[in-house]
C-alpha positions, 0 to 999 in steps of 0.5 A: 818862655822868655829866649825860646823859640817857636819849637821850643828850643833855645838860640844855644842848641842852634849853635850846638847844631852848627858846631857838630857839623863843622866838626863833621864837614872837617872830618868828612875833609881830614879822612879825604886827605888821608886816603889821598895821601895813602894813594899817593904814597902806594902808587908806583910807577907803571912798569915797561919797556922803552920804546914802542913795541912794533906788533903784528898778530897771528892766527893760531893753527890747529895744534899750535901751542904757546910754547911751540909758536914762541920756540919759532920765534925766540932768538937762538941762545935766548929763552922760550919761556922768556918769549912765552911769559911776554907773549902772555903779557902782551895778550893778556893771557892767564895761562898758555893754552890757545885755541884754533882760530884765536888772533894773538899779538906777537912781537913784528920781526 
């Protein structure tokens, strides 16, 4: 019984313990760095215009629809669907249909 313990184990198997958690502690820290440098590495810049937007928002009429509200205020020469995919963007909207009473945030003239 010489070299044992109370429990019954050897001083070894201690140190069998404290090699597998260091071994677990660096790799728990190796997987970390890993996914940081994935993140890193797939991040991309946001994507906006320059320059603060001026807003102002409007309240939608009954009969109002997207295209109809953008067609009012696209520049002439330039879009309407242009103006409808930023009006959609600046609200958030997954599709052009709006409803009576709704406030949307429009570019201010």
């Amino acid at each position: 019984m010489k070299g044992r313990n109370v429990a019954g184990a050897s001083p070894a198997d201690g140190m069998k313990g404290g090699r597998l958690r260091g071994r677990l502690v660096a790799g728990l820290l190796a997987l970390m760095l890993a996914c940081t440098g994935l993140a890193a590495w797939t991040a991309q810049p946001a994507q906006s215009e320059p320059g603060a937007m001026r807003v102002t928002s409007y309240i939608v009429r009954p009969g109002d629809t997207l295209w109809l509200y953008a067609s009012r205020i696209t520049p002439a020469g330039q879009d309407v669907s242009q103006t409808v995919d930023r009006l959609m963007a600046l609200n958030g909207l997954e599709s052009s249909s709006l409803r009576a009473g709704q406030r949307i945030v429009v570019p201010a003239e």
